[in-house]
C-alpha positions as CSV (number, residue, x, y, z in Angstrom):
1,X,0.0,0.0,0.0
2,X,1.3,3.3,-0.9
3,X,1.0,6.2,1.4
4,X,0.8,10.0,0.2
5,X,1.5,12.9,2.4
6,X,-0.6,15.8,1.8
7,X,1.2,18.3,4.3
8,X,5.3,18.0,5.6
9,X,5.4,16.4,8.7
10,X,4.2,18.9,11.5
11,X,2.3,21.4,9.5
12,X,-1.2,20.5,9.6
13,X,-2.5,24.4,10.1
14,X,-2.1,25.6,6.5
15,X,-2.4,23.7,2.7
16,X,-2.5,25.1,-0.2
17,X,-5.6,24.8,-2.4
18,X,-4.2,26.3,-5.5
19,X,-1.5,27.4,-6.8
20,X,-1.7,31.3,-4.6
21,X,-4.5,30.3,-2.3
22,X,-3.8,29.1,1.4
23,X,-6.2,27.3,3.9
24,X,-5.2,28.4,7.2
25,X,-6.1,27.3,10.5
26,X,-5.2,28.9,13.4
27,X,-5.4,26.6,16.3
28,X,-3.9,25.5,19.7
29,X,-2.6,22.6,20.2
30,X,-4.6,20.8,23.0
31,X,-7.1,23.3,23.3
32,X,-9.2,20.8,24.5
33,X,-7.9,19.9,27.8
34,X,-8.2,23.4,29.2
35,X,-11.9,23.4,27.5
36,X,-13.0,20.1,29.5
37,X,-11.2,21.0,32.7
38,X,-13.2,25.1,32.3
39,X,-16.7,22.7,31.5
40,X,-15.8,20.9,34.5
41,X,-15.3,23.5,36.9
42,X,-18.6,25.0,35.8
43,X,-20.5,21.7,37.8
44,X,-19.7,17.8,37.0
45,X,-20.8,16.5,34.1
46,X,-21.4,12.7,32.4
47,X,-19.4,12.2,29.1
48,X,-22.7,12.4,26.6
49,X,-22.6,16.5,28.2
50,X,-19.2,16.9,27.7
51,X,-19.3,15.9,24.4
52,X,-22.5,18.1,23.7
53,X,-20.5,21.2,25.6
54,X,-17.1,20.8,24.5
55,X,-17.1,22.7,20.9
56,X,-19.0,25.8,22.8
57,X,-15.6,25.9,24.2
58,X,-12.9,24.4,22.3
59,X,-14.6,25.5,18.8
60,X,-14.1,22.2,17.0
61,X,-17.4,21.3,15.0
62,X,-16.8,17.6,15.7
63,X,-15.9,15.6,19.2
64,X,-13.5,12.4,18.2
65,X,-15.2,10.4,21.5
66,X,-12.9,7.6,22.0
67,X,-10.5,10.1,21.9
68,X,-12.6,12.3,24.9
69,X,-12.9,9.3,26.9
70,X,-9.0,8.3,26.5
71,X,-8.4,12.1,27.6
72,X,-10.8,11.7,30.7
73,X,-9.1,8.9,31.9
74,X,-5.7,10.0,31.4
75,X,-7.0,13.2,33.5
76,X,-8.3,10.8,35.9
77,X,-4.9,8.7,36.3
78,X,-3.4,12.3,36.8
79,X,-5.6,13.4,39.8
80,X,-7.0,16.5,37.8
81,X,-10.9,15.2,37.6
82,X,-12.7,12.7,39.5
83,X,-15.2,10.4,38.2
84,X,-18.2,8.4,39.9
85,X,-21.1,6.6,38.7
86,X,-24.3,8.0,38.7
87,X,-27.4,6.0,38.5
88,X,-30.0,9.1,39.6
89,X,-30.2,10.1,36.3
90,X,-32.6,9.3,33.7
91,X,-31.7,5.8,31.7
92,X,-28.2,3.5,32.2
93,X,-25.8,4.6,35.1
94,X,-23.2,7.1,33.6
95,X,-20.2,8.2,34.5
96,X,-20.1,11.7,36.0
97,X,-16.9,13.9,36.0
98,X,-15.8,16.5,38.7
99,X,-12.6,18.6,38.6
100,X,-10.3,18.6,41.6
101,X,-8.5,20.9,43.4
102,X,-5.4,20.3,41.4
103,X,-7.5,20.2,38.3
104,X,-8.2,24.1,39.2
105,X,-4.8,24.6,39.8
106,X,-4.1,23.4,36.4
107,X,-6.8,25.5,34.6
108,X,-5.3,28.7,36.7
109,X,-2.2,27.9,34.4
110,X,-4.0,27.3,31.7
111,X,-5.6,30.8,32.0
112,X,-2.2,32.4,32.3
113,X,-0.6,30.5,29.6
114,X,-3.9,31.4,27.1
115,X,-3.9,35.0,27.8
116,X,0.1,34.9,27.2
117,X,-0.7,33.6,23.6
118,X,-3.4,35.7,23.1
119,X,-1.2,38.7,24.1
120,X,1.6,37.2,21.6
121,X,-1.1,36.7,18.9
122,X,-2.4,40.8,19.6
123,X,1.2,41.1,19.0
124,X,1.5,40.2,15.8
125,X,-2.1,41.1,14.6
126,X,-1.1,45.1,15.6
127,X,2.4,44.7,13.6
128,X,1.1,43.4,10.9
129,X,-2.0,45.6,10.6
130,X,0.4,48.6,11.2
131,X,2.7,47.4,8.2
132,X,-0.4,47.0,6.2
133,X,-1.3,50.6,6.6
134,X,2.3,51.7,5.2
């Protein structure tokens, strides 16, 4: 089987369409995380919510779930959320998700690290709208 590579390794935020025209997607790399651990802190939540919630956050038209779960358990296994089964609500027990302390502590950085980048990114928007006015 022969494999083609659209993009060089590592740059999966632009292609070019045509010859002159660019598709480009400014992102941030696992903005997700921060998004589930914000949802989280709002109130606990079962995955189904989460994955209903998340792109009012995160901004990503489609959830990959296996890949929310595989994140909620590695979050777990870190001591950042908690998770209990909860049979109270309507239809088969779900799993509920909580944020810990240290899960706050982690979106506080988070936070910091986001309004960094968004300072960096007001940065360059104001240089290169200023150039643009020369």
């Amino acid at each position: 089987m022969r494999h083609r590579h659209r993009h060089p390794r590592g740059v999966r935020s632009r292609r070019q369409t045509r010859p002159g025209h660019w598709h480009v997607r400014a992102r941030v790399e696992r903005f997700v995380e921060p998004s589930l651990l914000l949802l989280l802190r709002e109130r606990p939540l079962h995955g189904y919510e989460l994955i209903e919630r998340l792109p009012e956050v995160a901004g990503e038209g489609r959830v990959d779930v296996g890949n929310l779960y595989r994140l909620l358990r590695a979050l777990e296994a870190e001591g950042l959320v908690s998770s209990e089964w909860s049979a109270e609500l309507p239809g088969p027990a779900k799993r509920t998700y909580e944020l810990t302390d240290e899960g706050r502590r982690l979106l506080d950085r988070w936070a910091e690290a986001l309004r960094q980048a968004q300072a960096d990114v007001q940065g360059f928007l104001d240089r290169y709208d200023q150039d643009e006015r020369r």
